[in-house]
Jmol script that loads the backbone (N, CA, C; Angstrom):
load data "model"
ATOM      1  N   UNK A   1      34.863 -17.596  52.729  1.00  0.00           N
ATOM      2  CA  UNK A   1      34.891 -18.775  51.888  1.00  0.00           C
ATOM      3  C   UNK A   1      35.269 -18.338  50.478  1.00  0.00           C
ATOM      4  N   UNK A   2      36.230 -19.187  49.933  1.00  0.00           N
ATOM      5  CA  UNK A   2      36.621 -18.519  48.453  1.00  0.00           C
ATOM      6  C   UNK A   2      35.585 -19.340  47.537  1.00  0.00           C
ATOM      7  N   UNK A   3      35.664 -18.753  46.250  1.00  0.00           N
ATOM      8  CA  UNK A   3      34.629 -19.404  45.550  1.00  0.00           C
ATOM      9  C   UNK A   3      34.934 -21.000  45.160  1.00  0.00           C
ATOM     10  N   UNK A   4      36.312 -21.552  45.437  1.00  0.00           N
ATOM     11  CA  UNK A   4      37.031 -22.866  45.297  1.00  0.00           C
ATOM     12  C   UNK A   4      36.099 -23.559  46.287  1.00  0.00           C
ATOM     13  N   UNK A   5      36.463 -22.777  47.551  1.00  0.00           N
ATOM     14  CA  UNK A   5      35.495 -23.291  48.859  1.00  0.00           C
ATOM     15  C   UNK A   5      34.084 -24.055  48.117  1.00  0.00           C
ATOM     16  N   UNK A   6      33.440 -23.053  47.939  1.00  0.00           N
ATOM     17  CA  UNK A   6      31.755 -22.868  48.057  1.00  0.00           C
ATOM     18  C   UNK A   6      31.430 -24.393  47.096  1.00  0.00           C
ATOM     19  N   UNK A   7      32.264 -24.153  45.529  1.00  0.00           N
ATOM     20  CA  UNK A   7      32.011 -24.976  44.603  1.00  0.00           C
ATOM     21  C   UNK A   7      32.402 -26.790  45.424  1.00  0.00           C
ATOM     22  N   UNK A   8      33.463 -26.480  46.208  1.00  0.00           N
ATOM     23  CA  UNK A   8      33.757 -27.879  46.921  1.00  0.00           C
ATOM     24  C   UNK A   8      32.489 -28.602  47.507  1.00  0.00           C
ATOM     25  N   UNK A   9      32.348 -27.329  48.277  1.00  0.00           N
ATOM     26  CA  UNK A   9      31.153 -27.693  49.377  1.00  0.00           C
ATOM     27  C   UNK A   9      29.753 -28.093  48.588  1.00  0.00           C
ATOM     28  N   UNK A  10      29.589 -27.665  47.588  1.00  0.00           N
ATOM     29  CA  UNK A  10      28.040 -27.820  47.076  1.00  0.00           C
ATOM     30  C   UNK A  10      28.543 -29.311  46.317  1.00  0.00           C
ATOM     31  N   UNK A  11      29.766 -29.275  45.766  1.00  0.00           N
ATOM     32  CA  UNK A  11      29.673 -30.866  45.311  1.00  0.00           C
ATOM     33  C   UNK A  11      29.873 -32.441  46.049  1.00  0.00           C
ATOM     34  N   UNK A  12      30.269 -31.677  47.459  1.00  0.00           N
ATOM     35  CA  UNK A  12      30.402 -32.649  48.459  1.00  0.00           C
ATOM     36  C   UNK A  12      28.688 -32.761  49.071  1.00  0.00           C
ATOM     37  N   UNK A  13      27.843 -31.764  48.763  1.00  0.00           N
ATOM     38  CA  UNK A  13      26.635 -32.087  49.188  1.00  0.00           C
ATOM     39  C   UNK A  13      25.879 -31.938  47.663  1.00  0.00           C
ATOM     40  N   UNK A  14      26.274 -32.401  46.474  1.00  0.00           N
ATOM     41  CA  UNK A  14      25.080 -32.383  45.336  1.00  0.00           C
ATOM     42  C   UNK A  14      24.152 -34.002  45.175  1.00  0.00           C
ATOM     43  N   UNK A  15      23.951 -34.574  46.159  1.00  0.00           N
ATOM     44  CA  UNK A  15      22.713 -35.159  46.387  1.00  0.00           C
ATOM     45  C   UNK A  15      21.573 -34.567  46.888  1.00  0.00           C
ATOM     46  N   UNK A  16      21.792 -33.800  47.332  1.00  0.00           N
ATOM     47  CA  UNK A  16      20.527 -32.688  47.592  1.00  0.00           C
ATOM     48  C   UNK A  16      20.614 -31.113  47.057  1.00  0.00           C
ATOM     49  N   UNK A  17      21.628 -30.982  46.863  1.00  0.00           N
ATOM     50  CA  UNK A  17      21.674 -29.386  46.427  1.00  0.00           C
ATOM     51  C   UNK A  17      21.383 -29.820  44.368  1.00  0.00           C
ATOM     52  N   UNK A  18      20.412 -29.235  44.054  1.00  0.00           N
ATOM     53  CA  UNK A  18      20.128 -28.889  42.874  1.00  0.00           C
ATOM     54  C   UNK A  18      20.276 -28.236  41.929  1.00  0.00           C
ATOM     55  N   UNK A  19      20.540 -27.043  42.243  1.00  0.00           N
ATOM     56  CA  UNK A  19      21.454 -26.010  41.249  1.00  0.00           C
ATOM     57  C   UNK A  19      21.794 -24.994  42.285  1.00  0.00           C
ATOM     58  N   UNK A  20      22.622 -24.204  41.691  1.00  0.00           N
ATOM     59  CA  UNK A  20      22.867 -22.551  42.735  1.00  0.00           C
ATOM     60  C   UNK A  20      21.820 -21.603  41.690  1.00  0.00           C
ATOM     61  N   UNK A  21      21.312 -20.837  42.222  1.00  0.00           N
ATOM     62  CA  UNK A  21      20.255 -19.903  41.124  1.00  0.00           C
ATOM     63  C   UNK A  21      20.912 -18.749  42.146  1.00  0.00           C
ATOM     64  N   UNK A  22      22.163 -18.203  42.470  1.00  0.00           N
ATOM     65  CA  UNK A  22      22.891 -16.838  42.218  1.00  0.00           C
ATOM     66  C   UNK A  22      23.822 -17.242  43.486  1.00  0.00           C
ATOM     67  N   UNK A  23      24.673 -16.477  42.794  1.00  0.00           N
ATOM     68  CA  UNK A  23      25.977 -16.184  43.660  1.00  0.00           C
ATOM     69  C   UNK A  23      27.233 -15.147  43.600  1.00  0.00           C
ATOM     70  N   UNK A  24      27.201 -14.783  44.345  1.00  0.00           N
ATOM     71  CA  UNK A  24      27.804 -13.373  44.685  1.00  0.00           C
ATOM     72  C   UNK A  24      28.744 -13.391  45.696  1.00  0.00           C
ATOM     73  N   UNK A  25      29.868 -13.043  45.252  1.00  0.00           N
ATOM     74  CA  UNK A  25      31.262 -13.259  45.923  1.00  0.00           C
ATOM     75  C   UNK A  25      32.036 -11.882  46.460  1.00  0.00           C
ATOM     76  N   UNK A  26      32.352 -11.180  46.840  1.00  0.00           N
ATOM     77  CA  UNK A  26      32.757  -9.558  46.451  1.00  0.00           C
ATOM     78  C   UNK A  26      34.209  -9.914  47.950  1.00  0.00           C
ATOM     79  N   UNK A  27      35.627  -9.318  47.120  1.00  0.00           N
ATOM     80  CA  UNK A  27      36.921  -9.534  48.219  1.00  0.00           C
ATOM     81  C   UNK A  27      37.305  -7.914  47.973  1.00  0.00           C
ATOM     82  N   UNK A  28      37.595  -7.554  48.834  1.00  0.00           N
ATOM     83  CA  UNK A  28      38.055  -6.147  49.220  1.00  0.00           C
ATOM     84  C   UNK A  28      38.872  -6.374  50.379  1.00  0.00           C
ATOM     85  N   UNK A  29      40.286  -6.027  49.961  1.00  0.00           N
ATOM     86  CA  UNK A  29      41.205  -5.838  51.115  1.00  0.00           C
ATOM     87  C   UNK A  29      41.440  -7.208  51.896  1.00  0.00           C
ATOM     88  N   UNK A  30      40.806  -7.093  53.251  1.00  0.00           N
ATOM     89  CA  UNK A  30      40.822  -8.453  53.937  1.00  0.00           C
ATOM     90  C   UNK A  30      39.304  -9.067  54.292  1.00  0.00           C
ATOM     91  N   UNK A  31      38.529  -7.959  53.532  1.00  0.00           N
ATOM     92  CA  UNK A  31      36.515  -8.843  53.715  1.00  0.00           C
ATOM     93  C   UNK A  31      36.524  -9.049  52.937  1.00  0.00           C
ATOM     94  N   UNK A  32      35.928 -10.220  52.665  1.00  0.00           N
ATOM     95  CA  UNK A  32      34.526 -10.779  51.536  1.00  0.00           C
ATOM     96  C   UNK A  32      33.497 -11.362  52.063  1.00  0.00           C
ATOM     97  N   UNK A  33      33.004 -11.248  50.905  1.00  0.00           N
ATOM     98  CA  UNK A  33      31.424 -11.299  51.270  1.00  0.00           C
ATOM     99  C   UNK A  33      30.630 -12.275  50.178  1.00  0.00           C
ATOM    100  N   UNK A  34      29.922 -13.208  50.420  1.00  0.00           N
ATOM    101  CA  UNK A  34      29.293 -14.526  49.954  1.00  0.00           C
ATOM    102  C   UNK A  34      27.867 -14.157  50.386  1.00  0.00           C
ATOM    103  N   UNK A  35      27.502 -14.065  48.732  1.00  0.00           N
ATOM    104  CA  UNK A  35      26.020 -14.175  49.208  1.00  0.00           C
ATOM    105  C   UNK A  35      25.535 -14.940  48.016  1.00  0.00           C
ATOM    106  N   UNK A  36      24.793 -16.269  48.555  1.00  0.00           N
ATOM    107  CA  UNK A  36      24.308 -17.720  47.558  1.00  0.00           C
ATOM    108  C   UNK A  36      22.893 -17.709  47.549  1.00  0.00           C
ATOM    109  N   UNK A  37      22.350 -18.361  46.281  1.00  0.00           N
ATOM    110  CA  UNK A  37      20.676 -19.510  46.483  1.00  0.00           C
ATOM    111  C   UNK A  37      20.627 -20.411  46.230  1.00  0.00           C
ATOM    112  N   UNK A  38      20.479 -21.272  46.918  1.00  0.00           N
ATOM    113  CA  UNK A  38      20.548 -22.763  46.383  1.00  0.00           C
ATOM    114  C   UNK A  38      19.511 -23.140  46.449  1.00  0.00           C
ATOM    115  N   UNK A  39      18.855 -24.177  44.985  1.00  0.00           N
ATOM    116  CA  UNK A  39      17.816 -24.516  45.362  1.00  0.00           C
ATOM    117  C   UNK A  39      18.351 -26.118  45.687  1.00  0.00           C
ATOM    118  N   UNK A  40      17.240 -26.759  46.566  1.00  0.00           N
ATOM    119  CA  UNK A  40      17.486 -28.092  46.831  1.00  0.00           C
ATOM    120  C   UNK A  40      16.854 -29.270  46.605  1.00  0.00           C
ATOM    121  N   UNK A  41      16.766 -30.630  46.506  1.00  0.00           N
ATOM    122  CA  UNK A  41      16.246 -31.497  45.570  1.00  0.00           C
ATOM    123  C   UNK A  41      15.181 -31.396  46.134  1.00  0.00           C
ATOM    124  N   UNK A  42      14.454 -31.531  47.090  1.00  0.00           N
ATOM    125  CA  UNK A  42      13.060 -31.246  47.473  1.00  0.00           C
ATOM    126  C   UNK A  42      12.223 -29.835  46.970  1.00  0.00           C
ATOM    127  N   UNK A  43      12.611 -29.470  46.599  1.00  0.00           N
ATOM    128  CA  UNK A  43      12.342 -27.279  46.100  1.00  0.00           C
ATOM    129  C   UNK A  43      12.444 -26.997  47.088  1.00  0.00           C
ATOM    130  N   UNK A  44      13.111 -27.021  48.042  1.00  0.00           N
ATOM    131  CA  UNK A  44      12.870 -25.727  49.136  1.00  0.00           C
ATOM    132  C   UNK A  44      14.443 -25.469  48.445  1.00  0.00           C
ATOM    133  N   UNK A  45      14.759 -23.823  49.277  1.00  0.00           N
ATOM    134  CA  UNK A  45      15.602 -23.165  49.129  1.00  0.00           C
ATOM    135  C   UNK A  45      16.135 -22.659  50.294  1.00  0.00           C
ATOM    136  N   UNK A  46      17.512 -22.479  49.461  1.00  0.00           N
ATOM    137  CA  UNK A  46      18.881 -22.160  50.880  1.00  0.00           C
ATOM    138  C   UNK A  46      19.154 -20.967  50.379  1.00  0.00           C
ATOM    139  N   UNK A  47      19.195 -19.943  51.499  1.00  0.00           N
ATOM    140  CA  UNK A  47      19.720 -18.501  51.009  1.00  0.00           C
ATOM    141  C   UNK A  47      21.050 -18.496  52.030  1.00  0.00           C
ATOM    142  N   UNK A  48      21.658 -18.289  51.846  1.00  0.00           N
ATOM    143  CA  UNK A  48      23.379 -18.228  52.466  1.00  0.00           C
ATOM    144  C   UNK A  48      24.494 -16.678  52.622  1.00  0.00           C
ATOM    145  N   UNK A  49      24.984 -16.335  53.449  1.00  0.00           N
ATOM    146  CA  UNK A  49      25.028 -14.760  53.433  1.00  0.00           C
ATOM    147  C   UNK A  49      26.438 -15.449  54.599  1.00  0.00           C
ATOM    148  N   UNK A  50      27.554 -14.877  54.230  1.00  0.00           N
ATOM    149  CA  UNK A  50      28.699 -14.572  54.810  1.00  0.00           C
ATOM    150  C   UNK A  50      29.590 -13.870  54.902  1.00  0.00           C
ATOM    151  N   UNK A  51      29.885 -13.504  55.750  1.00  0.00           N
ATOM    152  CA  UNK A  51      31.019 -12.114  55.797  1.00  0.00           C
ATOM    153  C   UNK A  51      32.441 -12.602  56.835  1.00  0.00           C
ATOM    154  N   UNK A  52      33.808 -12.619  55.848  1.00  0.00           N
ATOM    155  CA  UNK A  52      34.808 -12.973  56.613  1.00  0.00           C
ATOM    156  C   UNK A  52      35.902 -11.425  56.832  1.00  0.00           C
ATOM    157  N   UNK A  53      36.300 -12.006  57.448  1.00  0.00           N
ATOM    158  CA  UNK A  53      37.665 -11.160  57.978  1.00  0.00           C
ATOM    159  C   UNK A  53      38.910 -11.642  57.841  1.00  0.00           C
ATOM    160  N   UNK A  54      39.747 -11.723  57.115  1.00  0.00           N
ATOM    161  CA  UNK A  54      41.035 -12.443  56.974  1.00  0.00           C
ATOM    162  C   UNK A  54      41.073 -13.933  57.230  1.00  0.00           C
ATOM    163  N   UNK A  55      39.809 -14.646  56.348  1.00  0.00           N
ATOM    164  CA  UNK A  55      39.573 -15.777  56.649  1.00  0.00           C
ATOM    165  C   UNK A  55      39.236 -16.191  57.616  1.00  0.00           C
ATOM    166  N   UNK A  56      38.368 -15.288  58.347  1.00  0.00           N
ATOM    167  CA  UNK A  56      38.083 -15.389  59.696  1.00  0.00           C
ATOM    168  C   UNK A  56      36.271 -15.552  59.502  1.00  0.00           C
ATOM    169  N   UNK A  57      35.851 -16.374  60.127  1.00  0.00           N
ATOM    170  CA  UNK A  57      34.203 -15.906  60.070  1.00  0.00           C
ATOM    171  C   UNK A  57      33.508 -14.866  60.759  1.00  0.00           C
ATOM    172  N   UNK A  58      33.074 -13.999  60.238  1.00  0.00           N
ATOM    173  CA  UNK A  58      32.567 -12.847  61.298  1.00  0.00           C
ATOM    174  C   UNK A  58      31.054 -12.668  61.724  1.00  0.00           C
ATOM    175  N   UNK A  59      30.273 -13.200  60.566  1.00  0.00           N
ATOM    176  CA  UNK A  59      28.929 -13.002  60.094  1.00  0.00           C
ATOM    177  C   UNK A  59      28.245 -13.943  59.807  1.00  0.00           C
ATOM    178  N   UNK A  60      27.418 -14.899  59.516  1.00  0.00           N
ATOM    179  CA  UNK A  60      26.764 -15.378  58.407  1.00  0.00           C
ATOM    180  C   UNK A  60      24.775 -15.797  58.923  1.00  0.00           C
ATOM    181  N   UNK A  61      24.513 -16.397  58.400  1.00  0.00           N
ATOM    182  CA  UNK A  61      23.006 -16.448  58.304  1.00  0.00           C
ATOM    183  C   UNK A  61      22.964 -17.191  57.275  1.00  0.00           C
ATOM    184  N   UNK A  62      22.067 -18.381  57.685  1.00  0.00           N
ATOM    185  CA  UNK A  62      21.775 -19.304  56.614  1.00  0.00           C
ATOM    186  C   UNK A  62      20.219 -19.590  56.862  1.00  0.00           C
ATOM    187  N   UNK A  63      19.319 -19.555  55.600  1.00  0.00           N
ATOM    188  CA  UNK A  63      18.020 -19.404  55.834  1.00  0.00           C
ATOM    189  C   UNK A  63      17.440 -20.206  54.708  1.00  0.00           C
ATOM    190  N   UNK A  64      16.457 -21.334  55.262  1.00  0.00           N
ATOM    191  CA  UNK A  64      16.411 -22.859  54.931  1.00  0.00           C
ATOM    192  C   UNK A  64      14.321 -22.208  54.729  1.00  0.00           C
ATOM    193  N   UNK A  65      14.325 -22.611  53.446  1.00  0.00           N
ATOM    194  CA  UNK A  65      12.815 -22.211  53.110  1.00  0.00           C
ATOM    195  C   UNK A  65      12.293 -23.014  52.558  1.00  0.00           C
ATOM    196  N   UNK A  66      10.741 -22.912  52.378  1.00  0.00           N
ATOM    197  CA  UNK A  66       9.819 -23.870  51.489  1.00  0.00           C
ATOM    198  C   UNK A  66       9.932 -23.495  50.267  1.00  0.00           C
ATOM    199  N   UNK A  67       9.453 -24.020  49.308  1.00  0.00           N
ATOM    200  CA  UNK A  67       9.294 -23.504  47.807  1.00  0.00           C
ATOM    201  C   UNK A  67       8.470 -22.430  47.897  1.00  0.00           C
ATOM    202  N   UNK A  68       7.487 -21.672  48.999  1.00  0.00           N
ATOM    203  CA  UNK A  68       6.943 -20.331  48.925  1.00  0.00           C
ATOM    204  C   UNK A  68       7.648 -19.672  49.482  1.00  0.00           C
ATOM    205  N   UNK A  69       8.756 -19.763  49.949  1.00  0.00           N
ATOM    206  CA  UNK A  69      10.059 -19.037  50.733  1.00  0.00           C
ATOM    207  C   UNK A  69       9.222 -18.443  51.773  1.00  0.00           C
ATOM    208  N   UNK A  70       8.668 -19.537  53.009  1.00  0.00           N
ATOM    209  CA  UNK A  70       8.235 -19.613  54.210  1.00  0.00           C
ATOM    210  C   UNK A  70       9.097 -20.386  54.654  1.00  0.00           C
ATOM    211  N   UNK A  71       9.976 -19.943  55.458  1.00  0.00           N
ATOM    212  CA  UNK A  71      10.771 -19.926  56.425  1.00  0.00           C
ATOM    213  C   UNK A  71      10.738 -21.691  57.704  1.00  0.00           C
ATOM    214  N   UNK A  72      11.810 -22.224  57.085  1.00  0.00           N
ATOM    215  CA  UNK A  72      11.261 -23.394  57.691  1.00  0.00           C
ATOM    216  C   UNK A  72      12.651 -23.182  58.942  1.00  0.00           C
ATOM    217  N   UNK A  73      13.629 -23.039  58.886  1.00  0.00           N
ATOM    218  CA  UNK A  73      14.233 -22.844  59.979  1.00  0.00           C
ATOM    219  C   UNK A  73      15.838 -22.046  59.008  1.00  0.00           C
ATOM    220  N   UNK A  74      16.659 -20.912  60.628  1.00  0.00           N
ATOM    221  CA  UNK A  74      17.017 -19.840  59.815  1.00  0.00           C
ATOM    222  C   UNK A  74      18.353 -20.402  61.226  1.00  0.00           C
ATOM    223  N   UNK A  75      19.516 -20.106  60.525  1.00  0.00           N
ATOM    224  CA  UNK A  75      21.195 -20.173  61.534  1.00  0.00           C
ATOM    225  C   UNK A  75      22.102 -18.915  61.808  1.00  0.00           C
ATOM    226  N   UNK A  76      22.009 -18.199  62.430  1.00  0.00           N
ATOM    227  CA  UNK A  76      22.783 -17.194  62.516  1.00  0.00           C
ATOM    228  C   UNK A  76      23.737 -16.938  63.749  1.00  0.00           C
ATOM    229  N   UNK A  77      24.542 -16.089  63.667  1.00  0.00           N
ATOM    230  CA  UNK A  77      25.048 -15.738  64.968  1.00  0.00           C
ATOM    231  C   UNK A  77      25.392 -14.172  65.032  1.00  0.00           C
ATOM    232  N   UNK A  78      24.063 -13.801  65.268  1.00  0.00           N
ATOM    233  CA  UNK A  78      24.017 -12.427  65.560  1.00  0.00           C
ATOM    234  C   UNK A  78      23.853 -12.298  67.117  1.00  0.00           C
ATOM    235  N   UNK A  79      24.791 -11.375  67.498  1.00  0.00           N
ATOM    236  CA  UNK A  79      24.861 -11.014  69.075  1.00  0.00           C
ATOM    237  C   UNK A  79      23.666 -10.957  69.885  1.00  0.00           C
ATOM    238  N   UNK A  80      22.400 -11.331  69.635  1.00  0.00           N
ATOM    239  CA  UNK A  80      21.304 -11.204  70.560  1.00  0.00           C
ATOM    240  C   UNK A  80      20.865 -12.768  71.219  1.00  0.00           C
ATOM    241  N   UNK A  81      19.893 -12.995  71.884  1.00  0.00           N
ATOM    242  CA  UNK A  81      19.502 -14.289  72.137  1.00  0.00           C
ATOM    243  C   UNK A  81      20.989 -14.593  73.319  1.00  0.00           C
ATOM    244  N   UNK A  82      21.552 -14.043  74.261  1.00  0.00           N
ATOM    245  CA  UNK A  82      22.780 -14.269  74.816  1.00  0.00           C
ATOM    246  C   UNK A  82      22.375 -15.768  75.746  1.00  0.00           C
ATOM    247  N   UNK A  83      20.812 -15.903  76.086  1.00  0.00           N
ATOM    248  CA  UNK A  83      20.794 -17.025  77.058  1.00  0.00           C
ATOM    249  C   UNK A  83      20.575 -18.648  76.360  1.00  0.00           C
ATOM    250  N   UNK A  84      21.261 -18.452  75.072  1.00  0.00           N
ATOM    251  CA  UNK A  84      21.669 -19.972  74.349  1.00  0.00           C
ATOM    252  C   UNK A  84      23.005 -20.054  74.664  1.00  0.00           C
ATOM    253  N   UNK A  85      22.902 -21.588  74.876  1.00  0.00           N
ATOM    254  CA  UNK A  85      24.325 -21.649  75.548  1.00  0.00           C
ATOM    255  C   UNK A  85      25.390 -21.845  74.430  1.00  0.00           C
ATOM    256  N   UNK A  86      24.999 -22.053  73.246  1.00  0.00           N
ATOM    257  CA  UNK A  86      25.829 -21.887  72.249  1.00  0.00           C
ATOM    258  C   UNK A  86      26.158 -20.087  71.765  1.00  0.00           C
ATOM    259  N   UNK A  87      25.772 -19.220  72.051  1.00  0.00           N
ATOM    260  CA  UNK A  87      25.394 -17.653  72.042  1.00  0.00           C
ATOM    261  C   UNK A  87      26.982 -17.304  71.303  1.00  0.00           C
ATOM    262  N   UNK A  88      26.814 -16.887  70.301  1.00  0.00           N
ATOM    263  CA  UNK A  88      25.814 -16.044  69.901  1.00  0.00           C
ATOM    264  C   UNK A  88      25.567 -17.015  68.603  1.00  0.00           C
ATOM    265  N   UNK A  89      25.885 -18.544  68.381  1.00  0.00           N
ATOM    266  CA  UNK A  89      25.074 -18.867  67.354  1.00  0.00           C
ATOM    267  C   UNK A  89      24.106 -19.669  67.621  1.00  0.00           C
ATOM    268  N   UNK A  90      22.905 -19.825  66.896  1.00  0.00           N
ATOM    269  CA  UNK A  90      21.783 -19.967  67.301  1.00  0.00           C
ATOM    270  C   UNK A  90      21.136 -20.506  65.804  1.00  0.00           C
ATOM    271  N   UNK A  91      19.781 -21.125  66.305  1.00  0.00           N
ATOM    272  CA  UNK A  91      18.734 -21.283  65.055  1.00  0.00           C
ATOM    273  C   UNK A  91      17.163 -21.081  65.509  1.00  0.00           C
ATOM    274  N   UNK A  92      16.733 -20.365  64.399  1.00  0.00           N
ATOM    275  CA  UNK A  92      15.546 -19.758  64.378  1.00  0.00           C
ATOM    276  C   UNK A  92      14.521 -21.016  63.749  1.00  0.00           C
ATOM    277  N   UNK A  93      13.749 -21.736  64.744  1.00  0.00           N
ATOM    278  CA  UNK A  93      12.347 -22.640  64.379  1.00  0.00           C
ATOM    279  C   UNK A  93      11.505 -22.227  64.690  1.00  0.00           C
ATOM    280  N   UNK A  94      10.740 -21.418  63.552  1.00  0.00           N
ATOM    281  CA  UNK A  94       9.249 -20.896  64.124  1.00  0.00           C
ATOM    282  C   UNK A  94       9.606 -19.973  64.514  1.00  0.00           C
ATOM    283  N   UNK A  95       8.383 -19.507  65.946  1.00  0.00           N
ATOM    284  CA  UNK A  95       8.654 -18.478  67.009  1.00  0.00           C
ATOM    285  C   UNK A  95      10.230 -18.881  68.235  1.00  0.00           C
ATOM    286  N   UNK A  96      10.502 -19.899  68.078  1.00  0.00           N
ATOM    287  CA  UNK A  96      11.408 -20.805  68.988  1.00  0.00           C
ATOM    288  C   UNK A  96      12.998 -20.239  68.392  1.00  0.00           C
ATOM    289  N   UNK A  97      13.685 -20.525  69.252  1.00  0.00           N
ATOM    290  CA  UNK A  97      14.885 -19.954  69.362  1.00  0.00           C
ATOM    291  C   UNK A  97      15.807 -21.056  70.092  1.00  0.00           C
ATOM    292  N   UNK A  98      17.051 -22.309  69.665  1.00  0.00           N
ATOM    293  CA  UNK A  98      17.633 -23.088  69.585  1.00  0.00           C
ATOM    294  C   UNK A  98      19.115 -22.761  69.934  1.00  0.00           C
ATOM    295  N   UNK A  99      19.609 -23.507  70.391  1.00  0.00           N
ATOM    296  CA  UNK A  99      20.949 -23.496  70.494  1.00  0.00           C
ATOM    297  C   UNK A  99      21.646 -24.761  69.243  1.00  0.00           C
ATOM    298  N   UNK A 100      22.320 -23.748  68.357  1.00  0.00           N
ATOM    299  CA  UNK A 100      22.786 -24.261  67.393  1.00  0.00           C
ATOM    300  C   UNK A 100      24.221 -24.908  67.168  1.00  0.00           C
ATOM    301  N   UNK A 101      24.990 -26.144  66.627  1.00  0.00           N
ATOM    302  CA  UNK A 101      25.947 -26.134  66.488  1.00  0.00           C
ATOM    303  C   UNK A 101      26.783 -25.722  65.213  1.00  0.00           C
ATOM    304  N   UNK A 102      25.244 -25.636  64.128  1.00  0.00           N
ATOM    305  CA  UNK A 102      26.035 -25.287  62.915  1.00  0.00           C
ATOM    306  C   UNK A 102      26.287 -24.268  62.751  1.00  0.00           C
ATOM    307  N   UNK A 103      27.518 -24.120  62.116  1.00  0.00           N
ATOM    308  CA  UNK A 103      28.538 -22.512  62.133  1.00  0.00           C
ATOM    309  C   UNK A 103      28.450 -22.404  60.684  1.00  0.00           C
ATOM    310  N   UNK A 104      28.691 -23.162  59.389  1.00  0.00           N
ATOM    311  CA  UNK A 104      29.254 -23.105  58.466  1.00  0.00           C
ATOM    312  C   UNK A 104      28.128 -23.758  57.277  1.00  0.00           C
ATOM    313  N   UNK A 105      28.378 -23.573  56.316  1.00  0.00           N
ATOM    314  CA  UNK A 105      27.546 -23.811  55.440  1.00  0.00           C
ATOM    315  C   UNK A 105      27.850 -25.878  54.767  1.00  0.00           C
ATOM    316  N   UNK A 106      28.818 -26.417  55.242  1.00  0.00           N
ATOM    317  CA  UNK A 106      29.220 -27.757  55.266  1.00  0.00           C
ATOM    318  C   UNK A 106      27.904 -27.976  56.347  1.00  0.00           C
ATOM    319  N   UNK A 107      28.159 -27.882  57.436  1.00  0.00           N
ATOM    320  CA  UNK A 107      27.259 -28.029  58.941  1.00  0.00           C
ATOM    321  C   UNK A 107      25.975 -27.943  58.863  1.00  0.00           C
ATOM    322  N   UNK A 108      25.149 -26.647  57.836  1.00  0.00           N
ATOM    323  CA  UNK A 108      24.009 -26.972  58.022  1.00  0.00           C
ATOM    324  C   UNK A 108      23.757 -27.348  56.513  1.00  0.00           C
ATOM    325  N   UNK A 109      24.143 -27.985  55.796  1.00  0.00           N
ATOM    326  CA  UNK A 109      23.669 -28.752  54.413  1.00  0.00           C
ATOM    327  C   UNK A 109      23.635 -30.098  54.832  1.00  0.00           C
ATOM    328  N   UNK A 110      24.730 -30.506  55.707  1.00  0.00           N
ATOM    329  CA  UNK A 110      24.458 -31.735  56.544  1.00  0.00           C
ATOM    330  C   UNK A 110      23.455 -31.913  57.438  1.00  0.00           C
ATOM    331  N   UNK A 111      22.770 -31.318  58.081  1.00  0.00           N
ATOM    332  CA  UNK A 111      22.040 -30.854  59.125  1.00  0.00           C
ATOM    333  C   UNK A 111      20.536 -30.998  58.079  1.00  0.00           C
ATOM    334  N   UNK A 112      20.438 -30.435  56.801  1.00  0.00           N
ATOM    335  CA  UNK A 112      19.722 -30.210  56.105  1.00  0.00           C
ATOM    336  C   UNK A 112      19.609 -31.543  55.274  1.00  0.00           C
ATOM    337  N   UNK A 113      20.521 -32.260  55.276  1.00  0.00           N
ATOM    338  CA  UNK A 113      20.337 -33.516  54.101  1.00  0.00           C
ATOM    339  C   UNK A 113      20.255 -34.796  55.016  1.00  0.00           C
ATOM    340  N   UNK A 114      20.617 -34.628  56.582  1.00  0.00           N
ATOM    341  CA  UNK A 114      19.627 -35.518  57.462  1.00  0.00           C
ATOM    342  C   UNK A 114      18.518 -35.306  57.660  1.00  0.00           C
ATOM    343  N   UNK A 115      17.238 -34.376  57.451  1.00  0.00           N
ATOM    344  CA  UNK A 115      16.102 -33.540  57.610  1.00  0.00           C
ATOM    345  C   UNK A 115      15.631 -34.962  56.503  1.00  0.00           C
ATOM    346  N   UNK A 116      15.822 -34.475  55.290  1.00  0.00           N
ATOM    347  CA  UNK A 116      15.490 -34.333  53.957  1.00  0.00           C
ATOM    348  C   UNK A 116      15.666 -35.687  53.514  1.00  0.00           C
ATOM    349  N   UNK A 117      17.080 -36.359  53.843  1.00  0.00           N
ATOM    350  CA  UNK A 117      17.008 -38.273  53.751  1.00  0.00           C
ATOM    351  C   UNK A 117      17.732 -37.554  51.936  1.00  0.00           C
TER     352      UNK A 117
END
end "model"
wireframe off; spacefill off
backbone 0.3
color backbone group
């Protein structure tokens, strides 16, 4: 995601997103790497972590917290968990383990601002 991206995306969702409190962009060659905090109009907080490949998505993890940054539900698609039928992306509720559709940080701010109203 370029930083044009990110700024799009947070103003297409700034009814709930509240400020960014850091962001970190780093392009080398054909990776970059996005790593965000958003806080959101309720105080909980979005921590956001992506890694592309020639505009490719390779990585990411998006992790949706309370204002004590207790873990209210977490999106990733790390190669484990293979028996979700969405595999390898997934979401972490609790001890529970979900089959996720959100891939992208548009997907779960939406996902997050139907929660939230």
């Amino acid at each position: 995601m370029t930083e044009t991206d990110f700024r799009n995306t947070i103003r297409e969702y700034s009814g709930i997103v509240e400020s960014v409190e850091m962001f970190q962009l780093s392009e080398e060659e054909k990776v970059s790497q996005l790593k965000a905090k958003l806080r959101l109009a309720d105080a909980s907080i979005l921590w956001i972590r992506e890694i592309r490949i020639r505009e490719t998505p390779e990585a990411y993890s998006y992790y949706w917290l309370n204002p004590d940054e207790t873990v209210i539900m977490g999106w990733d698609n790390a190669p484990h968990h293979k028996s979700i039928s969405t595999f390898p992306h997934h979401r972490h509720v609790g001890d529970d383990i979900e089959a996720a559709d959100e891939r992208n940080l548009g997907d779960v701010l939406n996902f997050i601002r139907n929660m939230i109203g």
